[in-house]
PDB file with SEQRES, HELIX, SHEET and CRYST1 records, atoms N, CA, C and O in Angstrom:
SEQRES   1 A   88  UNK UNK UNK UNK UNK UNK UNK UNK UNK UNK UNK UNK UNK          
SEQRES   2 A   88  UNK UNK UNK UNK UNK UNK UNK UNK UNK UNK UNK UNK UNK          
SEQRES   3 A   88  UNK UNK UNK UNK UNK UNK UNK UNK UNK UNK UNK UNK UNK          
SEQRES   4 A   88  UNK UNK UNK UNK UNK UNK UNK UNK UNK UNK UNK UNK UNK          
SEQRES   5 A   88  UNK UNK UNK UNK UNK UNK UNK UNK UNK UNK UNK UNK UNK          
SEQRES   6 A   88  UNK UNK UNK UNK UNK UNK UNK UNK UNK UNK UNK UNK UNK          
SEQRES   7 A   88  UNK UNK UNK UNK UNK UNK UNK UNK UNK UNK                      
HELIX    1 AA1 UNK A    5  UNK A   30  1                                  26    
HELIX    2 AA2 UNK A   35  UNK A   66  1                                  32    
HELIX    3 AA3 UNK A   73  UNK A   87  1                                  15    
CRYST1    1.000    1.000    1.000  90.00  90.00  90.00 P 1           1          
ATOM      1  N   UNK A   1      98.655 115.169  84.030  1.00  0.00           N  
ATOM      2  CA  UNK A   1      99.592 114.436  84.849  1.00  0.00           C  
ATOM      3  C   UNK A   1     100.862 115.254  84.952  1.00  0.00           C  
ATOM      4  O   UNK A   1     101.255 115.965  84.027  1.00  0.00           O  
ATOM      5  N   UNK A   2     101.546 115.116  86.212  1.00  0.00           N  
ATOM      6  CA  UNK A   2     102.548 115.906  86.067  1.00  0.00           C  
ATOM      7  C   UNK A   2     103.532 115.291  87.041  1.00  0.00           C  
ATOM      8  O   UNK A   2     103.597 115.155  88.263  1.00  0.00           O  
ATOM      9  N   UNK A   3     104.452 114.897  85.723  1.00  0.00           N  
ATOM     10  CA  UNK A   3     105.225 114.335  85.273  1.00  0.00           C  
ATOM     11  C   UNK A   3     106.857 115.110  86.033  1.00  0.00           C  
ATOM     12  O   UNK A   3     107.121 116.302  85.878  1.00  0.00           O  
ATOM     13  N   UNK A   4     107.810 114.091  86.860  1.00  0.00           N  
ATOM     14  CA  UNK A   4     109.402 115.069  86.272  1.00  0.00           C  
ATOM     15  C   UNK A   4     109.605 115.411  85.292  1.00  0.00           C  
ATOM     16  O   UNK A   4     109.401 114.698  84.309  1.00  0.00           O  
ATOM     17  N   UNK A   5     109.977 116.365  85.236  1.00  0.00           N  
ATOM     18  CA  UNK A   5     110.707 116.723  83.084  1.00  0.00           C  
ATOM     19  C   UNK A   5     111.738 115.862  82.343  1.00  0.00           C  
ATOM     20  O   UNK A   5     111.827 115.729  81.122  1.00  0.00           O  
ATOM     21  N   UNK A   6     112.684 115.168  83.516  1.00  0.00           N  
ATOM     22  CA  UNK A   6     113.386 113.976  82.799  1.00  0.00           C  
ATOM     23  C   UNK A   6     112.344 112.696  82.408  1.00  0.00           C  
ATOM     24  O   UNK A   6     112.398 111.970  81.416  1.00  0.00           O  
ATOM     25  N   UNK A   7     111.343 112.671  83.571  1.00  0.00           N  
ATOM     26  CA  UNK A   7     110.650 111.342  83.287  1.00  0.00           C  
ATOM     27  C   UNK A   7     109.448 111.739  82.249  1.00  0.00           C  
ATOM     28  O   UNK A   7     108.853 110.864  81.619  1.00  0.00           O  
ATOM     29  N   UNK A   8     109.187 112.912  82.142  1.00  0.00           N  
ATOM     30  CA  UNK A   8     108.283 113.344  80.828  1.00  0.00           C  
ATOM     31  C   UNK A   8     108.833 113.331  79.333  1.00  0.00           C  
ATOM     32  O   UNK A   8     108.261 112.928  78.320  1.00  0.00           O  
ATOM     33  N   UNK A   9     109.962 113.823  79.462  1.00  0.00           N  
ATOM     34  CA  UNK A   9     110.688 114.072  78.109  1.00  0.00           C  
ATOM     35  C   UNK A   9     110.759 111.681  77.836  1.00  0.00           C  
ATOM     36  O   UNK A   9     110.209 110.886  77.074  1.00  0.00           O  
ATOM     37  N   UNK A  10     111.243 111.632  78.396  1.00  0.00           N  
ATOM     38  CA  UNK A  10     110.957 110.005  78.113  1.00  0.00           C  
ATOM     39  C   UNK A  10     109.999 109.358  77.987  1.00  0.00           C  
ATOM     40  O   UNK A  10     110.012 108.470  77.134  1.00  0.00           O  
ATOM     41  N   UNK A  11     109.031 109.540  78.655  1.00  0.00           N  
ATOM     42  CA  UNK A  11     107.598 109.191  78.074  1.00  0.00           C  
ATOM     43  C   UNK A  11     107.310 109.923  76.750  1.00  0.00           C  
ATOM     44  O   UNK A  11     107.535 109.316  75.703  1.00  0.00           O  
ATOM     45  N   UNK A  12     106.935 110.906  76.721  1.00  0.00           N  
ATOM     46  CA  UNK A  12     107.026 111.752  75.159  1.00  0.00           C  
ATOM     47  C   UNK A  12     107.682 110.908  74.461  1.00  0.00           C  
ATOM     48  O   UNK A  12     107.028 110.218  73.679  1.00  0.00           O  
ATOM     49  N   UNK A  13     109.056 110.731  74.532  1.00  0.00           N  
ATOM     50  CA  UNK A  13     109.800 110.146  73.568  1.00  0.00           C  
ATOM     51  C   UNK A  13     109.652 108.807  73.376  1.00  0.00           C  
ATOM     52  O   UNK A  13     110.040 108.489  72.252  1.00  0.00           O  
ATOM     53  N   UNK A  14     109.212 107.822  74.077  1.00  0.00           N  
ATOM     54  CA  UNK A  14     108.800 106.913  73.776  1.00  0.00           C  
ATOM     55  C   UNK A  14     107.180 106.801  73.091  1.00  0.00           C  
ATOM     56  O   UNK A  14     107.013 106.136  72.068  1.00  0.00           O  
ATOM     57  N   UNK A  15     106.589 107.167  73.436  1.00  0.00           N  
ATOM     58  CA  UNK A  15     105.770 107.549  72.974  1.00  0.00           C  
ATOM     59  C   UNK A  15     106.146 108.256  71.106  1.00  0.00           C  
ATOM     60  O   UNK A  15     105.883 107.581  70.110  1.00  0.00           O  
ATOM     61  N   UNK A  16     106.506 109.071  71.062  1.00  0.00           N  
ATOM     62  CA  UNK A  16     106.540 109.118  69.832  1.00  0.00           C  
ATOM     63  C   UNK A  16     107.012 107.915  69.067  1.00  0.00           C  
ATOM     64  O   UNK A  16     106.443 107.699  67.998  1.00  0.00           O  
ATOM     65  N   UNK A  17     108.048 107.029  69.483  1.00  0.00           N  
ATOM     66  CA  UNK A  17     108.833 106.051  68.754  1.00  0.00           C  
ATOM     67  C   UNK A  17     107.308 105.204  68.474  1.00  0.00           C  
ATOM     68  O   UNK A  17     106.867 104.825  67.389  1.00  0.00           O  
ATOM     69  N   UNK A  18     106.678 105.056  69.868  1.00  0.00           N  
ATOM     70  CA  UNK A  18     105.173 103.946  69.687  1.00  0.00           C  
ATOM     71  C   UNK A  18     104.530 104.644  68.276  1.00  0.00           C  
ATOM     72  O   UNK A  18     104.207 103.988  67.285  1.00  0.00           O  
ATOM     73  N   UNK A  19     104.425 106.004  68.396  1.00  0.00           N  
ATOM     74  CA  UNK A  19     103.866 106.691  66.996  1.00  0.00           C  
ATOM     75  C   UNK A  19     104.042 106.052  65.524  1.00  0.00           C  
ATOM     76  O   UNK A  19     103.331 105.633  64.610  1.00  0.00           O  
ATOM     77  N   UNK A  20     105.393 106.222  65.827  1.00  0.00           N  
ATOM     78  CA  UNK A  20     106.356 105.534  64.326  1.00  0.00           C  
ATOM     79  C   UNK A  20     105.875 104.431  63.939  1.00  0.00           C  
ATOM     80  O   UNK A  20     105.428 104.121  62.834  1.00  0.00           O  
ATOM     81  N   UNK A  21     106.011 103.631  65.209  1.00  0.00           N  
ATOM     82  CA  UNK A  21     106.316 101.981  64.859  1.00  0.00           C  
ATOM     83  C   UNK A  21     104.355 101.306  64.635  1.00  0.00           C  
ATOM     84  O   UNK A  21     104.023 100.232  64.133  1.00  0.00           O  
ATOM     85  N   UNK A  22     103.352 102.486  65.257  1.00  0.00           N  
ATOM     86  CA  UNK A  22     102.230 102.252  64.257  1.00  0.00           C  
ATOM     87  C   UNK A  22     101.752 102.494  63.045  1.00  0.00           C  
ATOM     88  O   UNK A  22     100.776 101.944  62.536  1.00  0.00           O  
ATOM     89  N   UNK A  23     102.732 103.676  62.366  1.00  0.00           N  
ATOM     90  CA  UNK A  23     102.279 104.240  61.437  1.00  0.00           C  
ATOM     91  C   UNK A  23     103.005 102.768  60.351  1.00  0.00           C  
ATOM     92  O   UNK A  23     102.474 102.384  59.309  1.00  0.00           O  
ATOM     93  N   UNK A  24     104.150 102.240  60.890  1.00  0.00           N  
ATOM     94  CA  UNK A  24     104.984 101.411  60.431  1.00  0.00           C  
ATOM     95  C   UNK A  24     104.149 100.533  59.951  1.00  0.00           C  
ATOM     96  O   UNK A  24     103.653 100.528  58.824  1.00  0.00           O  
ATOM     97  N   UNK A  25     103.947  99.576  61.047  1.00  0.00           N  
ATOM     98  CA  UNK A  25     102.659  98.662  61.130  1.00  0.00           C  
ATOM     99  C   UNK A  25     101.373  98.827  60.013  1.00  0.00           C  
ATOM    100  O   UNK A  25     101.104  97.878  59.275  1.00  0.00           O  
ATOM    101  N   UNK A  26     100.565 100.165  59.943  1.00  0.00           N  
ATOM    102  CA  UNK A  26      99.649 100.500  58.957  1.00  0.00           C  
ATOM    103  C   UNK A  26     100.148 100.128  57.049  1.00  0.00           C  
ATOM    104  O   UNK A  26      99.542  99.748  56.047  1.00  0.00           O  
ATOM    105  N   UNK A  27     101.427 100.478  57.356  1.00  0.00           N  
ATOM    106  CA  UNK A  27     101.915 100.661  55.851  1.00  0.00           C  
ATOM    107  C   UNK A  27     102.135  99.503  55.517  1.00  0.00           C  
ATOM    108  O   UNK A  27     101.933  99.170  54.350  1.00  0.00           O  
ATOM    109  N   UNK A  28     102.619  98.572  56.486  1.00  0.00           N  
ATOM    110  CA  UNK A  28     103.202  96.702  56.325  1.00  0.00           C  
ATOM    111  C   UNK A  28     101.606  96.129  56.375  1.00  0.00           C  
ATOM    112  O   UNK A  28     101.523  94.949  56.035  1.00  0.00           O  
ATOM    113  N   UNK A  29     100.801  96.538  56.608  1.00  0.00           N  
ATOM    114  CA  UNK A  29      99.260  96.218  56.411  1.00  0.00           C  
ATOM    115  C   UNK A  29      98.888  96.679  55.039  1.00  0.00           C  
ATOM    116  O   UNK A  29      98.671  95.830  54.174  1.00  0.00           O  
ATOM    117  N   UNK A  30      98.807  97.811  54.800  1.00  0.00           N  
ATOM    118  CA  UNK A  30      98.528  98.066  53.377  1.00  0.00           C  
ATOM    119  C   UNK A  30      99.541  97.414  52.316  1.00  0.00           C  
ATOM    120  O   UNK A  30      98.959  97.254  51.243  1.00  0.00           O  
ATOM    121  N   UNK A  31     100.934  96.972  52.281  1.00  0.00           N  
ATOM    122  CA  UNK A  31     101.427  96.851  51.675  1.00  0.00           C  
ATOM    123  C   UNK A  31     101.219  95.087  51.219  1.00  0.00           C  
ATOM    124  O   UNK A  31     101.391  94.410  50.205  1.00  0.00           O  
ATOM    125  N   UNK A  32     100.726  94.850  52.708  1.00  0.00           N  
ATOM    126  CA  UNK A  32      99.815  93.064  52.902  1.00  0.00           C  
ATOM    127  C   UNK A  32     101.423  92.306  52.777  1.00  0.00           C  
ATOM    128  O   UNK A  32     101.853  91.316  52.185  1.00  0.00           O  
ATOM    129  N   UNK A  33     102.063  93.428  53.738  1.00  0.00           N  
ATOM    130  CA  UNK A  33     102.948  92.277  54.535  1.00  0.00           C  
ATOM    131  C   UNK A  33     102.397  90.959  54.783  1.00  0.00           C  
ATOM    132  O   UNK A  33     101.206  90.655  54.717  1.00  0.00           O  
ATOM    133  N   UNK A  34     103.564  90.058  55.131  1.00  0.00           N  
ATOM    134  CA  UNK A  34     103.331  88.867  56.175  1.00  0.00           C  
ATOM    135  C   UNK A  34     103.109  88.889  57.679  1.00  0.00           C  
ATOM    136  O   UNK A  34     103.858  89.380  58.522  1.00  0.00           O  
ATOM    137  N   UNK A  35     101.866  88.227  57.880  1.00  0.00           N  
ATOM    138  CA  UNK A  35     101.801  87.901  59.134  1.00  0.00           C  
ATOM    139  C   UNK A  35     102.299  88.289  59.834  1.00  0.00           C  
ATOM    140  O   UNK A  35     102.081  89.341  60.435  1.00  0.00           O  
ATOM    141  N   UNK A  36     103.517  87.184  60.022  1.00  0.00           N  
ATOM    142  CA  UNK A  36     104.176  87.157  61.355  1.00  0.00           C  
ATOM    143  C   UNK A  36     105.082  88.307  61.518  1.00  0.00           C  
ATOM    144  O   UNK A  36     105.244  88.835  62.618  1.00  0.00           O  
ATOM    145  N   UNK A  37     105.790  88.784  60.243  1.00  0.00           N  
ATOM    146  CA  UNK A  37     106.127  90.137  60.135  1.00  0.00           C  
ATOM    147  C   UNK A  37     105.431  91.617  61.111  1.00  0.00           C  
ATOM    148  O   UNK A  37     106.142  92.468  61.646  1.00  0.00           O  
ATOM    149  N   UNK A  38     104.423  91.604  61.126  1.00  0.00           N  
ATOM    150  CA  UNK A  38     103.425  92.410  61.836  1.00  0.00           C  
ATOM    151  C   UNK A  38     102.832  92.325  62.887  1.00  0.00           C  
ATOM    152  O   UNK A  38     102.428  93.255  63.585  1.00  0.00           O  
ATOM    153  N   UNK A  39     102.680  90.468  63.190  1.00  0.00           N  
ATOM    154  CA  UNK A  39     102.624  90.278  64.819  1.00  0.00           C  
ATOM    155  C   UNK A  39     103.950  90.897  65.177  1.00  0.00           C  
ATOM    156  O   UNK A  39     103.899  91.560  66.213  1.00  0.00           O  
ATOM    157  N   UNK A  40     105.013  90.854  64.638  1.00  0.00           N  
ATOM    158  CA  UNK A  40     106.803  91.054  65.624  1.00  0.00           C  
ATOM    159  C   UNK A  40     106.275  92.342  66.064  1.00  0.00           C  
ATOM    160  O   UNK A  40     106.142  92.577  67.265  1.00  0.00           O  
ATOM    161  N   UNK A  41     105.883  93.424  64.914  1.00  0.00           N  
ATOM    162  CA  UNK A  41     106.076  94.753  65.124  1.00  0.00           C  
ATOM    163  C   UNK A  41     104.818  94.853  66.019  1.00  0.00           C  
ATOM    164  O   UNK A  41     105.272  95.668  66.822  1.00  0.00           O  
ATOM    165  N   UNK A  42     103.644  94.626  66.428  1.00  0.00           N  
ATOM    166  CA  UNK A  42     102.841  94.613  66.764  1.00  0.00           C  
ATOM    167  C   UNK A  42     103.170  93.940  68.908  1.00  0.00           C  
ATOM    168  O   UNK A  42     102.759  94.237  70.030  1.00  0.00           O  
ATOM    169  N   UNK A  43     103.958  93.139  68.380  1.00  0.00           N  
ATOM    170  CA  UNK A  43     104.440  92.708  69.765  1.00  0.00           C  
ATOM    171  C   UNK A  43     105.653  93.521  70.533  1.00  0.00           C  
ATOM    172  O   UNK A  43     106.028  93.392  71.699  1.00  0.00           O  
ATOM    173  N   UNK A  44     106.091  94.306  69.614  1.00  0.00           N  
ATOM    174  CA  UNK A  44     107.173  95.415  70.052  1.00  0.00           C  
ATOM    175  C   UNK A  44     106.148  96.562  70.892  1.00  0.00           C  
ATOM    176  O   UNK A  44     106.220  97.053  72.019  1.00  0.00           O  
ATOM    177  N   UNK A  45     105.188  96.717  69.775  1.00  0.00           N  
ATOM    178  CA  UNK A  45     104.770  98.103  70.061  1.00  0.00           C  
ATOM    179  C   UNK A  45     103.999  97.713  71.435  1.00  0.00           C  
ATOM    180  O   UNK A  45     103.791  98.719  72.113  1.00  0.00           O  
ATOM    181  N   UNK A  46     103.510  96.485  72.033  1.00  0.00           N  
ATOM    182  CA  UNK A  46     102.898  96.493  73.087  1.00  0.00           C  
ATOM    183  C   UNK A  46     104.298  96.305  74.254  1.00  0.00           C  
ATOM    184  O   UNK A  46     104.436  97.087  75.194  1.00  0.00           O  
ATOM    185  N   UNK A  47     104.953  95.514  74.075  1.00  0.00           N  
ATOM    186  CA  UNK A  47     106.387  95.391  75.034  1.00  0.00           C  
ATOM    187  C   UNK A  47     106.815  97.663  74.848  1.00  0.00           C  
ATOM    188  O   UNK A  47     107.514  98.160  75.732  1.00  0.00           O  
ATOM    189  N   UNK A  48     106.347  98.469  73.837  1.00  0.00           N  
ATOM    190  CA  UNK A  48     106.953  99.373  74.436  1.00  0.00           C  
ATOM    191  C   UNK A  48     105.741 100.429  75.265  1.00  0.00           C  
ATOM    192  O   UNK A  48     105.993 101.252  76.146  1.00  0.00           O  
ATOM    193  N   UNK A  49     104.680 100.171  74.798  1.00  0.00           N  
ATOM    194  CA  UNK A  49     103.705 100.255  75.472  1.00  0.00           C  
ATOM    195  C   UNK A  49     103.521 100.255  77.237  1.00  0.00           C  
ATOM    196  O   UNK A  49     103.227 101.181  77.992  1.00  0.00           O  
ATOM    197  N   UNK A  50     103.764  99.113  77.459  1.00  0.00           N  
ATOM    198  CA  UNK A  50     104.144  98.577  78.667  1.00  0.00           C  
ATOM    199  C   UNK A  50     105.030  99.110  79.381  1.00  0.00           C  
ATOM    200  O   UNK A  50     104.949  99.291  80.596  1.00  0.00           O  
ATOM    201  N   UNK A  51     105.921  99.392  78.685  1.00  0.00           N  
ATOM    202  CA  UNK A  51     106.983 100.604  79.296  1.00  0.00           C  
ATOM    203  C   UNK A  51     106.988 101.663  79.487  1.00  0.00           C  
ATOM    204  O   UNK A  51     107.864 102.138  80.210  1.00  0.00           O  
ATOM    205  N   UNK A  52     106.032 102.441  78.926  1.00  0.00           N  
ATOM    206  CA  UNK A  52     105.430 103.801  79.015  1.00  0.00           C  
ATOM    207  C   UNK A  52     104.706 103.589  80.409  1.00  0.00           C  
ATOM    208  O   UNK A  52     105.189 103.969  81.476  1.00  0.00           O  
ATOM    209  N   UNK A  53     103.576 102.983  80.284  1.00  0.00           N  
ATOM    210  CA  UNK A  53     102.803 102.783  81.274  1.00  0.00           C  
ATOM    211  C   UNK A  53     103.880 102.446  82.843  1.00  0.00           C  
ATOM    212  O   UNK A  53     103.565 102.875  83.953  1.00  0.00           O  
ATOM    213  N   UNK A  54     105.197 101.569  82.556  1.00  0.00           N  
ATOM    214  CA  UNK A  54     105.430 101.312  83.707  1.00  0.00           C  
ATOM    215  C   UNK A  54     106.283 102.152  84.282  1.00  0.00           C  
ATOM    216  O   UNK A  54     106.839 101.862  85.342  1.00  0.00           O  
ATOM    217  N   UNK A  55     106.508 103.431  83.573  1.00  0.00           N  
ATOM    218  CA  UNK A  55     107.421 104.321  83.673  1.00  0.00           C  
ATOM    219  C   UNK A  55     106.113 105.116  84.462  1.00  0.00           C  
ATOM    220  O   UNK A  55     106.340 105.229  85.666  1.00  0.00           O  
ATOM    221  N   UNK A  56     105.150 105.534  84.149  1.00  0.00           N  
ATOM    222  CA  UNK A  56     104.011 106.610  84.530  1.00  0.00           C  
ATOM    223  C   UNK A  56     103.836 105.884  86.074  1.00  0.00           C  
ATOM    224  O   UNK A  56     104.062 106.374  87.181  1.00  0.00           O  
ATOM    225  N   UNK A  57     103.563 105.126  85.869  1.00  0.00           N  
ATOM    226  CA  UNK A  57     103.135 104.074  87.400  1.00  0.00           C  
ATOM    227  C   UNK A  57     104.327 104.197  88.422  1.00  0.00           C  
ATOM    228  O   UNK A  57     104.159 104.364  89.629  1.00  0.00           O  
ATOM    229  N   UNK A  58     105.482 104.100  87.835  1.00  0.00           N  
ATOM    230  CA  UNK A  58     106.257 104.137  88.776  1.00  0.00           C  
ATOM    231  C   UNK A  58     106.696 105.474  89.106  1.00  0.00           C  
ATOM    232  O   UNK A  58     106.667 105.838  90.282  1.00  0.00           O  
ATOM    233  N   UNK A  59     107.036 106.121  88.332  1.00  0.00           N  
ATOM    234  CA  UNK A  59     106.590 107.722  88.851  1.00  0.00           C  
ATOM    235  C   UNK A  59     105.248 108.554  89.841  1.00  0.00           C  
ATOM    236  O   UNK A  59     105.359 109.303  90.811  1.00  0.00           O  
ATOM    237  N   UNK A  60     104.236 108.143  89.252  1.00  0.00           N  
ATOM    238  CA  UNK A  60     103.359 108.152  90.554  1.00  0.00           C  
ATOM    239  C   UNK A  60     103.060 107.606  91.348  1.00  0.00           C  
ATOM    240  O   UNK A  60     101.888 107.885  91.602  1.00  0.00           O  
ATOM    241  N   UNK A  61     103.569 106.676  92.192  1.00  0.00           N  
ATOM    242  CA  UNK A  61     103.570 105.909  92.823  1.00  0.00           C  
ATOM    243  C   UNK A  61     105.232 106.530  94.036  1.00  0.00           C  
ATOM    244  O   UNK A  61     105.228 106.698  95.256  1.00  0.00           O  
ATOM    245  N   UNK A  62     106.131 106.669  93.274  1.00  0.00           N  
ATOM    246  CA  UNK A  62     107.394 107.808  94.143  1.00  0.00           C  
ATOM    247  C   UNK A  62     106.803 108.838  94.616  1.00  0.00           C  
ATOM    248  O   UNK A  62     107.020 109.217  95.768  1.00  0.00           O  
ATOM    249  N   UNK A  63     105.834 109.546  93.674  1.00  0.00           N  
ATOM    250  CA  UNK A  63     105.403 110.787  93.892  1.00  0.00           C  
ATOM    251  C   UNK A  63     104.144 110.512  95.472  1.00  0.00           C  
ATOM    252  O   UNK A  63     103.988 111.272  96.428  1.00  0.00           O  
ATOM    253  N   UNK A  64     103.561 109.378  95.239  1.00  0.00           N  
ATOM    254  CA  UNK A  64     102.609 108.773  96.454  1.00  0.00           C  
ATOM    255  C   UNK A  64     103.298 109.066  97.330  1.00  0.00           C  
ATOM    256  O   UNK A  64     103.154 110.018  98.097  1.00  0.00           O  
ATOM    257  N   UNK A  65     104.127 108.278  97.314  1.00  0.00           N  
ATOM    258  CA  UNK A  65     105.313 107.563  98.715  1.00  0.00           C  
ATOM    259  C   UNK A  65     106.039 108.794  99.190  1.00  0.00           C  
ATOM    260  O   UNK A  65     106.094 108.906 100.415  1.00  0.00           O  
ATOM    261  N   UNK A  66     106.694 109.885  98.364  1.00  0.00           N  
ATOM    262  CA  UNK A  66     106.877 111.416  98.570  1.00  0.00           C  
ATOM    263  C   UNK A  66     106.052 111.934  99.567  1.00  0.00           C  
ATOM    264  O   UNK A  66     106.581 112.408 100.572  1.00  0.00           O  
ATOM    265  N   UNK A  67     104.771 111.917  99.440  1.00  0.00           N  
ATOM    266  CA  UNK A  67     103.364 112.433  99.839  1.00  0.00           C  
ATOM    267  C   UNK A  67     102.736 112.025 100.812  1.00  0.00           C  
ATOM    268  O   UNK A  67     101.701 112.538 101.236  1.00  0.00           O  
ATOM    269  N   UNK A  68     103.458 110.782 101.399  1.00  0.00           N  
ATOM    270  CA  UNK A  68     102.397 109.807 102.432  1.00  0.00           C  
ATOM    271  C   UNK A  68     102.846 110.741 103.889  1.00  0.00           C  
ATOM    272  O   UNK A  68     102.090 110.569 104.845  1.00  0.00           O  
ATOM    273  N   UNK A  69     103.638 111.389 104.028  1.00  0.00           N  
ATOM    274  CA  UNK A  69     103.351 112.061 105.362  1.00  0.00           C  
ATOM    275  C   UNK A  69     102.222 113.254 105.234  1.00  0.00           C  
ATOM    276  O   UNK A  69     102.374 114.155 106.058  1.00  0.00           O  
ATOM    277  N   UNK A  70     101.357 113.365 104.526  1.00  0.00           N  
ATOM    278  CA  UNK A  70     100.681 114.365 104.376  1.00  0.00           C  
ATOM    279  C   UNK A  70      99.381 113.917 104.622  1.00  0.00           C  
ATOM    280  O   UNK A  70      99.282 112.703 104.797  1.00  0.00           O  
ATOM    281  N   UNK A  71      98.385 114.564 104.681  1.00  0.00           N  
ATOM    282  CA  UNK A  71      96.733 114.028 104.667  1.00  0.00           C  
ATOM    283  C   UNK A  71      95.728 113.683 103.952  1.00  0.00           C  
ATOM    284  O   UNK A  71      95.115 114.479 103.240  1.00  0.00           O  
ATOM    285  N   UNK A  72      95.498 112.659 104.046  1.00  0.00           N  
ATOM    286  CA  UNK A  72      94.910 112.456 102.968  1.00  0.00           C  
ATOM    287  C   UNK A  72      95.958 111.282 101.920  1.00  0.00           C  
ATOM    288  O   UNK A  72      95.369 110.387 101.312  1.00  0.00           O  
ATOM    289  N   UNK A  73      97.162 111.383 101.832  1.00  0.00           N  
ATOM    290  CA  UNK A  73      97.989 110.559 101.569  1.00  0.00           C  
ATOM    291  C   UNK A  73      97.794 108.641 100.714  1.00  0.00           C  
ATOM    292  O   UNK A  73      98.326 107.989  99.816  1.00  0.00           O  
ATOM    293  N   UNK A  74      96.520 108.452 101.908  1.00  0.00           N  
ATOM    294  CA  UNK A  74      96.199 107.229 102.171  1.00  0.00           C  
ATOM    295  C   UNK A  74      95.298 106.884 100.533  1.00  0.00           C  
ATOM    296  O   UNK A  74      95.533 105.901  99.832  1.00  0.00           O  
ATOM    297  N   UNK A  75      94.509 107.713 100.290  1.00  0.00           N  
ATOM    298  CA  UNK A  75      93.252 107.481  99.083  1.00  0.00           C  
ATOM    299  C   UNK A  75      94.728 107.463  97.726  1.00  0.00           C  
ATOM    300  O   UNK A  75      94.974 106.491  97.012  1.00  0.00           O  
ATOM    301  N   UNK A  76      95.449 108.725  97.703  1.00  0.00           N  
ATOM    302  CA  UNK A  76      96.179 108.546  96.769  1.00  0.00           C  
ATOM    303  C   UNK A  76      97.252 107.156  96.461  1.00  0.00           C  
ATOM    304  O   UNK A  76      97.581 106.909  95.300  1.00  0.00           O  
ATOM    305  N   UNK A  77      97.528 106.677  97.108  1.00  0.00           N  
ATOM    306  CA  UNK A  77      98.346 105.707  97.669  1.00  0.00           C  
ATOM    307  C   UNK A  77      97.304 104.395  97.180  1.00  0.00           C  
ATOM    308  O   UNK A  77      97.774 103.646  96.325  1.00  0.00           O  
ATOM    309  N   UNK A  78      96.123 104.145  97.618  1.00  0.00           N  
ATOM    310  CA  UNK A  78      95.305 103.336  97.212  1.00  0.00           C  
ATOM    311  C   UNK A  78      95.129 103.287  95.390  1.00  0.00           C  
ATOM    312  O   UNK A  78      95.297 102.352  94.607  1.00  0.00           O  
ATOM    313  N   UNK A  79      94.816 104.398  95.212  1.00  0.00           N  
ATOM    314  CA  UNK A  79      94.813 105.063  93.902  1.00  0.00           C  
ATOM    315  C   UNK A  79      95.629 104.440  92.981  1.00  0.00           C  
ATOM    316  O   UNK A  79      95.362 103.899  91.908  1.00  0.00           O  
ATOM    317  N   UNK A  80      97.026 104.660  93.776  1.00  0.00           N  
ATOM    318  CA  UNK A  80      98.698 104.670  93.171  1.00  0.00           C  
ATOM    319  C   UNK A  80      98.687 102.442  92.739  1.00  0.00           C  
ATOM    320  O   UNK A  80      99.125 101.687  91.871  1.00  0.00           O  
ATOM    321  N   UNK A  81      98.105 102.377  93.680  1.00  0.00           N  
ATOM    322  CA  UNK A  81      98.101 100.778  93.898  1.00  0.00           C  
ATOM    323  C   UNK A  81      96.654 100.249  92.626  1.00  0.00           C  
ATOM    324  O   UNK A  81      96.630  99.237  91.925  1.00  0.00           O  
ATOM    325  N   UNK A  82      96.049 100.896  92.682  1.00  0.00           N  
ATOM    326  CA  UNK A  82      94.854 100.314  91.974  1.00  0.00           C  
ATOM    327  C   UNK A  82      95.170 100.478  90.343  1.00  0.00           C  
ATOM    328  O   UNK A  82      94.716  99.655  89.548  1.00  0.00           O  
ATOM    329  N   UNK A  83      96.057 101.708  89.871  1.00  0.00           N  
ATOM    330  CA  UNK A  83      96.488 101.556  88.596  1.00  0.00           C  
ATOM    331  C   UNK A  83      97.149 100.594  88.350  1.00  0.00           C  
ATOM    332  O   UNK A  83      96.723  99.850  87.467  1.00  0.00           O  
ATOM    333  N   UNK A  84      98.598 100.206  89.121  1.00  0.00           N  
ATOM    334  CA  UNK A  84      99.221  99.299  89.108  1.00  0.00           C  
ATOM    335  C   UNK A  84      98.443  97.759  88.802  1.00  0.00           C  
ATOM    336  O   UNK A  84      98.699  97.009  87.860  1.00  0.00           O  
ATOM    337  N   UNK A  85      97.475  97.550  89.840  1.00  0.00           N  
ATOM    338  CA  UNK A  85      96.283  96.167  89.365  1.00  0.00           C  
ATOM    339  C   UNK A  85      96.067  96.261  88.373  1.00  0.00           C  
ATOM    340  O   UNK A  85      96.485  95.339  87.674  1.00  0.00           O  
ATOM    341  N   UNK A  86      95.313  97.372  87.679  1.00  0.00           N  
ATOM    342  CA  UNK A  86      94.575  97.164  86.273  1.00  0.00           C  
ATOM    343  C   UNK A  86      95.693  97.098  85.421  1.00  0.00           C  
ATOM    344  O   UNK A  86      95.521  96.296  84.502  1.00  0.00           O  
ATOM    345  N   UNK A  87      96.990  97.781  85.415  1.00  0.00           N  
ATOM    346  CA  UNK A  87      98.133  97.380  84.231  1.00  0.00           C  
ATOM    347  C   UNK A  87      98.583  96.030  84.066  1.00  0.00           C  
ATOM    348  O   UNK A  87      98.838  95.510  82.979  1.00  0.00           O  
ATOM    349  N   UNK A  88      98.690  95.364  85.435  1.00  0.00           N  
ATOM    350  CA  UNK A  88      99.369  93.763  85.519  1.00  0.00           C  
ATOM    351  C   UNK A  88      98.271  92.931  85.153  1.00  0.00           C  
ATOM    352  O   UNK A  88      98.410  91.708  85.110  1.00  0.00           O  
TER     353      UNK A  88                                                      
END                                                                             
């Protein structure tokens, strides 16, 4: 995928934080945290999840809309729309 370098370096970086906050999660499991303690972190890591993803989507999807005077335009654009379905 190819990414802007501002909007890559932010995905990366979120992405790593998602890294953390599972390895987090593993250790509050072994350690036989509480519950609800681990749903929170567990509900973070998908709320940042979600943000990764809606950062990628919306980047290719500019990059579509960039592209639609070109040929062929139309399949990518469909494409651009059909990720978007399966994320929501």
């Amino acid at each position: 995928m190819n990414l802007p370098e501002e909007a890559q370096r932010d995905v990366l970086a979120r992405l790593s934080r998602i890294e953390g906050q599972a390895r987090g999660v593993r250790g509050m499991i072994e350690e036989g945290r509480g519950c609800m303690d681990v749903v929170r972190q567990l509900a973070a890591m998908r709320a940042a999840i979600g943000k990764v993803a809606a950062a990628v989507i919306a980047e290719n999807l500019e990059e579509c809309v960039r592209r639609s005077t070109t040929e062929g335009a139309e399949a990518e654009l469909k494409q651009a729309k059909q990720a978007l379905i399966e994320f929501v």
